[in-house]
matplotlib code that plots the C-alpha trace (Angstrom):
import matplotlib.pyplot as plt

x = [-65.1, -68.0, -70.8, -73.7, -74.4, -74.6, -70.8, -70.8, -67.4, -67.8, -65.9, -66.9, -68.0, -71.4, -71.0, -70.0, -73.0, -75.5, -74.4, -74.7, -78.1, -78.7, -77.4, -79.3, -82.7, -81.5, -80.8, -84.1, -85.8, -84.0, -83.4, -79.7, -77.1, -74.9, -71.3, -69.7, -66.0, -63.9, -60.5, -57.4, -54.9, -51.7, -50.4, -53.5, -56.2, -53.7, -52.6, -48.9, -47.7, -49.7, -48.7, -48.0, -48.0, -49.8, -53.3, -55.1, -58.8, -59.1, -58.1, -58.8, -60.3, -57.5, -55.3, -57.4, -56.8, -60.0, -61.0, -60.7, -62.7, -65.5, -65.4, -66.6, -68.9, -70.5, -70.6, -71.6, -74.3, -75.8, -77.8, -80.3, -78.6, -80.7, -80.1, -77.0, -75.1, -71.3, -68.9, -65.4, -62.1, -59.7, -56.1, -54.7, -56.0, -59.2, -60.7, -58.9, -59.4, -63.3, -62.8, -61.3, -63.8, -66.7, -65.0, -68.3, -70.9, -74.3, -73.8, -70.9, -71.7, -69.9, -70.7, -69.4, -68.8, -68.6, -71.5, -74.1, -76.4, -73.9, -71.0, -68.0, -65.8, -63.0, -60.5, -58.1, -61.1, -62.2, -65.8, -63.8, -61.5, -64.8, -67.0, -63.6, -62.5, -65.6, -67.3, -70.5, -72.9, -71.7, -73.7, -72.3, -74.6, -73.7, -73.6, -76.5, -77.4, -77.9, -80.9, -81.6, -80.5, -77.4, -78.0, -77.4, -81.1, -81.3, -81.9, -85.0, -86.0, -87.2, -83.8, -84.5, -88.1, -86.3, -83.9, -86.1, -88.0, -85.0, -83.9, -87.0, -86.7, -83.1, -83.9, -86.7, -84.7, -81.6, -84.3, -85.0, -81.9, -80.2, -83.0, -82.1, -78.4, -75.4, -74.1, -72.7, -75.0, -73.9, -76.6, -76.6, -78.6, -79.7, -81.4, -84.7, -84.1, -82.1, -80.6, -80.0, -77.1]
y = [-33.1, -30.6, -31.7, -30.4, -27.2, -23.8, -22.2, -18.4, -16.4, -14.7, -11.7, -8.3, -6.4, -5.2, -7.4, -10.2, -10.2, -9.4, -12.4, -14.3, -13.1, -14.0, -17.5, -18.2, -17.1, -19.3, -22.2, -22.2, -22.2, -24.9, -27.4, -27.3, -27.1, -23.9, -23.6, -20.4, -20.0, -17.5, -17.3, -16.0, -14.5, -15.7, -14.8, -12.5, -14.9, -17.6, -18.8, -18.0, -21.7, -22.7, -20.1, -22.5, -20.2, -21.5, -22.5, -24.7, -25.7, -26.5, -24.6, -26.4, -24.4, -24.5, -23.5, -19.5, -16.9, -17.3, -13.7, -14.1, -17.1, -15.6, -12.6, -14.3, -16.0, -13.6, -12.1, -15.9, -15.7, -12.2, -14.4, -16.9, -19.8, -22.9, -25.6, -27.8, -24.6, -24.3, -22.1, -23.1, -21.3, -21.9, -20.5, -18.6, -16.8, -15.9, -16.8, -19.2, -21.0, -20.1, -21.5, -24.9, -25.2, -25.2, -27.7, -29.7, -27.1, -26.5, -22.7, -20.5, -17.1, -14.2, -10.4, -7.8, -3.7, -4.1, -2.3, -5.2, -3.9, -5.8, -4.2, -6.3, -7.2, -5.8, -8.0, -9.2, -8.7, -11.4, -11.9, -11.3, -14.7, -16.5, -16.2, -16.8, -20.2, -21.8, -24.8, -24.3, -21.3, -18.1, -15.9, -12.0, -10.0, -6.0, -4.6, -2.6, 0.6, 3.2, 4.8, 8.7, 8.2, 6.6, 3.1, 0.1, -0.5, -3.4, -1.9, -1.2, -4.7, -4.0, -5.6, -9.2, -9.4, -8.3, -10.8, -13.8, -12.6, -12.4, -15.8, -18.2, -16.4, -16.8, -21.0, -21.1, -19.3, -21.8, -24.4, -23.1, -22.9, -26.2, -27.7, -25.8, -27.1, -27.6, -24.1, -22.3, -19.2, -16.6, -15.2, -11.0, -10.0, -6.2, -5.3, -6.1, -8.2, -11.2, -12.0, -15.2, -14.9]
z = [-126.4, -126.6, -128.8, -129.9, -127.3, -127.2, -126.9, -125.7, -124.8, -121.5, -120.0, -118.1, -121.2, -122.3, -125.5, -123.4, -120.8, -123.8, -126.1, -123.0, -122.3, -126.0, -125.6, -122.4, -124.7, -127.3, -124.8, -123.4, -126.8, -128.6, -125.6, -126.2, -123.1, -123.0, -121.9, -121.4, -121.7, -120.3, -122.0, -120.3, -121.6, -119.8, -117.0, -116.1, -113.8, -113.0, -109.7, -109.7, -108.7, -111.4, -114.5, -117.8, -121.2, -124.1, -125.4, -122.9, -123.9, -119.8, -117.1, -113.8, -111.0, -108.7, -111.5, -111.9, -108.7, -106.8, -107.0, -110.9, -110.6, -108.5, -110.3, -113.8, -111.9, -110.8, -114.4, -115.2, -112.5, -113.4, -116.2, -115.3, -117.3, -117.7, -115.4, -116.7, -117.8, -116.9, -117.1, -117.8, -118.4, -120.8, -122.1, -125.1, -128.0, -127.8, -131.4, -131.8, -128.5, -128.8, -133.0, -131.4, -128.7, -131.0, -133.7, -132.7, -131.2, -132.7, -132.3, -130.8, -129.8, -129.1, -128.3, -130.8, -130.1, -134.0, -136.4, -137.0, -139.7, -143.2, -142.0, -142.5, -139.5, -138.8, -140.1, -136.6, -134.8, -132.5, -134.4, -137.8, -136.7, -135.5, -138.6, -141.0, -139.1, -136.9, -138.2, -136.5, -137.3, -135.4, -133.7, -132.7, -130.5, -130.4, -126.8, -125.8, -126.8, -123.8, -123.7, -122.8, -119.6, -120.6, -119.4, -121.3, -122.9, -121.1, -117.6, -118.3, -119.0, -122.8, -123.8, -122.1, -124.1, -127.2, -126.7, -125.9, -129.3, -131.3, -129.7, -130.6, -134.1, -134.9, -133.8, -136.4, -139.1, -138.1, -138.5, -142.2, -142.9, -141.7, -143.9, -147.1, -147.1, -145.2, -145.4, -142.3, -141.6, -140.1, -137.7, -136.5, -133.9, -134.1, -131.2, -132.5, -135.5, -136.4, -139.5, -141.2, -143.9]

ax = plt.figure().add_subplot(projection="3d")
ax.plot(x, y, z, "-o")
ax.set_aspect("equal")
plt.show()
């Protein structure tokens, strides 16, 4: 059982590699230990002698094609993660193997190619099923925005600092909130701001 970390979902998407940039901020500010997940979607990543359908919260190693496997981790590894990090694969569908996953999480985060700014999730969506069913705060981090030159913002290194800023505030507004009630925030990160709702 996973208790009381940081959960982030991790595949090779902009969103993906920004919430887990977020995540890795958010680790390093609050202490906590972080666990990426990668979930496949079967038969896509397994081994062939090794193919079982179904969820799976655990796929052993020997159990994912080892250029699947070294291909997230290198995704995994493009992140400085805090010492203690791990990234882990698991089976099925994606929200609801990242809902079950973070039954006792402090925070589960996932990225979003979603509007941020009090737009409503699309409902089927991946973040949609998160917020609706996880028991632990959610957090859904847009991918970056390119900038004139049409690199993702954070190329040019403004993103990481952003980031880190939005991290150490989104654990002090989580703070403030945990201490007003037992409510399950939702918290959106928007490039440059974070909000606690």
């Amino acid at each position: 059982m996973i208790t009381n970390c940081i959960i982030v979902g991790l595949h090779d998407s902009a969103a993906s590699r920004a919430a887990h940039r977020w995540a890795v901020e958010y680790a390093r500010a609050t202490g906590k230990d972080l666990c990426a997940f990668h979930v496949l979607d079967w038969p896509i990543g397994l081994n062939t002698s090794a193919v079982k359908s179904g969820t799976r919260l655990y796929v052993p190693k020997e159990e994912v094609a080892e250029p699947y496997w070294r291909g997230m981790h290198r995704v995994f590894g493009d992140t400085d993660s805090p010492q203690g990090s791990a990234l882990r694969f698991a089976q099925g569908d994606v929200g609801d193997v990242l809902v079950r996953l973070s039954t006792h999480a402090a925070l589960l985060v996932i990225g979003t190619h979603e509007p941020v700014r009090r737009q409503p999730y699309l409902a089927g969506s991946i973040g949609h099923y998160c917020i609706s069913h996880a028991s632990c705060p959610v957090v859904t981090v847009p991918e970056p925005v390119p900038d004139s030159n049409g690199l993702p913002d954070h190329d040019t290194g403004h993103h990481v600092s952003r980031v880190a800023a939005a991290s150490r505030a989104a654990a002090a507004s989580y703070q403030t909130h945990l201490s007003a009630g037992p409510t399950k925030p939702l918290i959106r990160v928007d490039r440059e701001h974070v909000n606690v709702e």
